[in-house]
N, C-alpha and C positions, 0 to 999 in steps of 0.2 A: 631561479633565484627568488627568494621570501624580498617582498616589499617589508619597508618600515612599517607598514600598519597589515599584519598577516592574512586580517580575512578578508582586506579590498584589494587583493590580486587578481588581474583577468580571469585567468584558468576559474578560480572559486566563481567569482560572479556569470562566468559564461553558463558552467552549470548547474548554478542554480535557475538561470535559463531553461535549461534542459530538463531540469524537474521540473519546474513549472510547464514545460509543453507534456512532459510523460505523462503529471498529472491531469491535464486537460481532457486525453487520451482514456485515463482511467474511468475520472468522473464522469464523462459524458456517456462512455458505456456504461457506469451502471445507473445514470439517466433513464438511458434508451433502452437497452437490451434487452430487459424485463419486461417492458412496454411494448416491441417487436414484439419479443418470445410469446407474449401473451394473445395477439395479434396471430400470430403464425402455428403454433402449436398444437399439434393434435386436439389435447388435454390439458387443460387450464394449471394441473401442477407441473408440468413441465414447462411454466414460464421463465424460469431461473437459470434454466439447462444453457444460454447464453451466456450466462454471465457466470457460472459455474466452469465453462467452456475455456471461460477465459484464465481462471487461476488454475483449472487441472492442466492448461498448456503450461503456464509459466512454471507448475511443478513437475513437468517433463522434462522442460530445458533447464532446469538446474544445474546437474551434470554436462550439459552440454557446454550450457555458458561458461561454467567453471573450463572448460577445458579452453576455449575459445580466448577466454580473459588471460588462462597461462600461457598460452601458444603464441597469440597473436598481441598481448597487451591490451591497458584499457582503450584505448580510445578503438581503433579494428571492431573488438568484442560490440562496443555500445552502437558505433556506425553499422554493426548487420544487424543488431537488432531492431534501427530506426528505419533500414532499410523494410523488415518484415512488417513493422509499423506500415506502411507505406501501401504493399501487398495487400494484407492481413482486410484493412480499413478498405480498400474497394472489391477486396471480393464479398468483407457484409455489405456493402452498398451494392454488391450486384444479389446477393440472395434476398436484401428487403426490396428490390424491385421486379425480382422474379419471384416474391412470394417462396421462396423457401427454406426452411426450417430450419432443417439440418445443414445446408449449406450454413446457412447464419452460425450455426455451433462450432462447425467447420473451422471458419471464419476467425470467432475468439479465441481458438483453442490453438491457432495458429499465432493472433497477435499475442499467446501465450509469451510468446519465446521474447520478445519486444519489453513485456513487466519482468518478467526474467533478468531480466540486461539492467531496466531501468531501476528496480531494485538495489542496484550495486552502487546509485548513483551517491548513496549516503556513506559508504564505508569509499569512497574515491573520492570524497569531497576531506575525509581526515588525512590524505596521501598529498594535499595539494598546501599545506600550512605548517607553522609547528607543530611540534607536540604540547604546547601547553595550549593551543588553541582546538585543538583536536575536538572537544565535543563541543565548541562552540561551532565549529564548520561544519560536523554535522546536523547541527539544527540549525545553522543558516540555508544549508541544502533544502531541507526538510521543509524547511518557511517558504522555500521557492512553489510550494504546492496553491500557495494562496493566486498566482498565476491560474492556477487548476479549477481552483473556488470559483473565482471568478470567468473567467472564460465559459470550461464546462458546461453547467447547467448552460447558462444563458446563450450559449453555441447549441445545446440543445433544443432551449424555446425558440430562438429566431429561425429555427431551419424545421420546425417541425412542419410546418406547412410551407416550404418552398418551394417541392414537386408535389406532384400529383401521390406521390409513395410517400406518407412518414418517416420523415426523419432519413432520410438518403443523401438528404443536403447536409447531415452531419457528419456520415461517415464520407461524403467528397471531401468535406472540411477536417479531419483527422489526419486521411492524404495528406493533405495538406500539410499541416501541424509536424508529420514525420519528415518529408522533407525539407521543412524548414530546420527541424531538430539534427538533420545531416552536414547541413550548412554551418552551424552552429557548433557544433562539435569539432568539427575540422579544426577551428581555430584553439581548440582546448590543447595545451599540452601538462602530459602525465609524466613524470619522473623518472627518467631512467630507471632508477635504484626498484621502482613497484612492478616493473614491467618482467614478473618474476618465469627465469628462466629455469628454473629446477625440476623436476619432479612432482606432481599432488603426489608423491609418495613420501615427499621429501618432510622431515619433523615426527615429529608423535601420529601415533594414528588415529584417526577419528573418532576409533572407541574409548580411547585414553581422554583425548579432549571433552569427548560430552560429558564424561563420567565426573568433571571436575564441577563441584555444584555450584559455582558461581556461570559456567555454559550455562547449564541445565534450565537456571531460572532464568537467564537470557533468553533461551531459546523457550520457555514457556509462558514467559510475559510479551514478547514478540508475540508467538503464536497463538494463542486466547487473547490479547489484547487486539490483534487484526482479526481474531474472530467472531469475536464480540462487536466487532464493530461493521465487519460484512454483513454480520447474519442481520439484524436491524440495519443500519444502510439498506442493503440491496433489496430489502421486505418495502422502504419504507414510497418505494412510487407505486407500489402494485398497493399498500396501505393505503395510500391516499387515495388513489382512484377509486378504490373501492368503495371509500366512506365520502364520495363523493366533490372531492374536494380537487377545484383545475389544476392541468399539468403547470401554470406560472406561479400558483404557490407550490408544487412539488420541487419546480424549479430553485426557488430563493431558500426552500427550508433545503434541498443540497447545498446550496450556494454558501451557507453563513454554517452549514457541518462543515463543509471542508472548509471555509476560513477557520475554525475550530480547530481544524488538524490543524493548520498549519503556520497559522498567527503566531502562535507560544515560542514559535522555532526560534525568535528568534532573542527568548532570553529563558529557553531549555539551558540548556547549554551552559548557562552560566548561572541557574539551579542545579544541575549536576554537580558542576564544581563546589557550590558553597555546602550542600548538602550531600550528595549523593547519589548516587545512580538507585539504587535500595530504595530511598523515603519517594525520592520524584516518582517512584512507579506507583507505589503504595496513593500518593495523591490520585493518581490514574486510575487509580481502583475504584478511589471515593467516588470519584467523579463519574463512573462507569454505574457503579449503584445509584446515585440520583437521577442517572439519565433515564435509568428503569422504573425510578420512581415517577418519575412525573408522568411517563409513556403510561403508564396503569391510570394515572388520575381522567385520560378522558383521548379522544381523538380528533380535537378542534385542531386548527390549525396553530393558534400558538403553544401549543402544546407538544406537536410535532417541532416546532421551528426550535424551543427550548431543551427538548430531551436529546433532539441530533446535533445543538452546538456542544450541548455538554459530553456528547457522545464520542466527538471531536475533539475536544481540549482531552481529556481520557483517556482517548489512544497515542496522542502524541506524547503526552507524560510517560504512557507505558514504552510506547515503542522507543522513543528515543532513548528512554534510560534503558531501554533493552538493549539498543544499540550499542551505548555505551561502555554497558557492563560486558558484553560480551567480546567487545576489544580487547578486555585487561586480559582475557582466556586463551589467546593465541598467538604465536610466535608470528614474523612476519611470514616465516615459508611455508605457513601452516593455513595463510591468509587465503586463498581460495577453495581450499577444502573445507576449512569452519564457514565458511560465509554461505557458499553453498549448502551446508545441511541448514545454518537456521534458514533460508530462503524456502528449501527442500519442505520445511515444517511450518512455516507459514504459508504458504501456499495449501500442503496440504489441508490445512486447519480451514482455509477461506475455501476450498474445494468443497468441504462439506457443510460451510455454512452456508454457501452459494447457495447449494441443493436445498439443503433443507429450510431456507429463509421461503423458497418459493412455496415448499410445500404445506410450512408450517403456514403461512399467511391466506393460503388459498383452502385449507384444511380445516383448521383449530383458530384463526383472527390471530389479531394484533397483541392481546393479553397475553394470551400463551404462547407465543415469540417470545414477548418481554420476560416473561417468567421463567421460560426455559435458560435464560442468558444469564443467571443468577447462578446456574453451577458453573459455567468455566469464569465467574467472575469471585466464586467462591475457591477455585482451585488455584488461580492466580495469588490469590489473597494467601491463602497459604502457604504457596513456595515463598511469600516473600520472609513471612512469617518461619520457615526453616532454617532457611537462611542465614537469617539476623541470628539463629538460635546455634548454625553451624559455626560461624562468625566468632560468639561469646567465646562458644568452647573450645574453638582452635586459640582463644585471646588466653587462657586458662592456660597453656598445656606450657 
């Protein structure tokens, strides 16, 4: 039953709880991971290969989870993936205390399956309100990641020296974090009506759906806008180390990105509505260019602190109107099978920025990182720019 006031119902505020622990989860890996990896790693380019580990799992379990969320409903679906959360988090805790490597890859490639899950937590926060509240719920979801901001990093400085291993006291603390995120969830309830009992065969086929160009540029501002924003993120602790600069300011310049992501959430939502899914991305764009601009002007640390908040605001304009727009593109019975591919392609998209953020920073510096990031932020700009053009001419006919 919708309360008089739609977005202050349990169910919503419980998980945006849940985003805010997913996120914690997130950030501190890509804190830590890179820092291990570089620590443990044969060869200094393969420092990334952890945190690379971590989104080519969650782009395994796409279809999985997809199957899992029809078969078994959300709330099931999200409880084993906070379960693998749980796993996942101490067996890196047992490979950075055995010193090994591939364990550690092992490791994220497994809490894969756990962002898989928690991914979904923004198109299940539109299932829990009206529909005229719809994108405001999911960027209130989305705002629950300042939880993340803040935790994160600073669960990664306080614990980086609390055993004798770096950083072990973080991943005991993520354990953690998942089973608290089981506890919390329990009390969520999802709506009958979502807990879809059909077919993924059931509706249009998938190649029908992408082919509709309002998907397409959902799924390509999704996927260049999270990758754009991995590939610098995940560069940006091995960056700093390098140019010398301590892990407590690496710490606070994560800390005030992710408030970045996820501060806007909570009046996205209601620039969507007055504007559009379309212009809000295109802002995201802007702001994705200045972040590269300033990153080029130098590698102090305010420098870094400013180019990753705006890096932040950026990607939530993108993504969330990605979110958006790509609701308007699918039936409800078609709802697991769409969600699943754009997840499928943003994942894939951070898969390869994981990689190559490590290599490019340990290879070619900080510059040409940033330089490189100018073509998918040039390709994004473009789809939207199609668009607006497809848009015209279907308003014509």
């Amino acid at each position: 039953m919708i309360n008089k006031h739609p977005l202050l119902n349990k169910n919503l505020l419980l998980l945006i709880l849940c985003q805010g622990l997913f996120l914690t989860n997130n950030v501190t890996f890509i804190a830590i991971n890179g820092l291990v990896g570089l620590s443990l790693s044969p060869v200094a380019w393969m420092a990334t290969l952890p945190v690379m580990g971590y989104v080519v799992g969650a782009a395994f379990s796409t279809s999985i989870v997809a199957k899992t969320q029809n078969y078994f409903g959300r709330k099931i679906s999200f409880q084993l993936g906070l379960l693998v959360a749980v796993f996942s988090a101490l067996l890196c805790a047992y490979a950075a205390l055995s010193r090994n490597f591939w364990l550690l890859v092992l490791g994220t490639f497994i809490a894969g399956y756990y962002s898989a899950n928690g991914q979904l937590y923004r198109f299940a926060a539109a299932e829990l309100t009206i529909a005229s509240q719809r994108d405001k719920a999911v960027s209130w979801v989305l705002a629950g990641g300042i939880l993340g901001a803040v935790i994160g990093p600073n669960l990664a400085s306080w614990t980086q020296n609390l055993f004798d291993t770096a950083f072990l006291g973080a991943y005991l603390a993520l354990s953690a974090a998942g089973l608290l995120g089981i506890i919390v969830m329990q009390y969520i309830h999802f709506p009958e009506e979502f807990k879809t009992k059909h077919s993924l065969s059931a509706g249009r086929d998938l190649k029908t759906i992408l082919k509709q160009p309002v998907f397409m540029v959902a799924v390509i501002g999704a996927s260049l806008g999270y990758g754009v924003m991995n590939l610098l993120m995940a560069a940006t602790p091995l960056a700093m180390q390098i140019c010398g600069l301590p892990f407590s300011d690496t710490a606070l310049v994560l800390e005030w990105h992710v408030i970045g992501m996820f501060a806007p959430g909570f009046f996205t939502g209601s620039l969507i509505q007055r504007f559009g899914a379309p212009k809000i991305m295109g802002v995201g764009v802007v702001l994705n260019i200045l972040c590269i601009a300033i990153a080029l002007t130098g590698v102090d640390f305010h420098q870094f602190l400013i180019a990753l908040f705006l890096l932040g605001v950026g990607w939530n304009f993108l993504f969330t109107g990605s979110t958006s727009l790509a609701m308007t593109a699918y039936r409800p019975e078609e709802r697991d099978k769409a969600q699943a591919a754009i997840n499928f392609f943003v994942f894939g998209t951070m898969a390869f920025t994981s990689f190559g953020s490590g290599a490019l920073i340990t290879s070619q510096g900080w510059n040409i990182l940033n330089l490189g990031s100018l073509l998918p932020v040039a390709v994004t700009a473009g789809t939207l720019l199609w668009l607006s053009a497809q848009k015209r001419k279907a308003s014509k006919v």
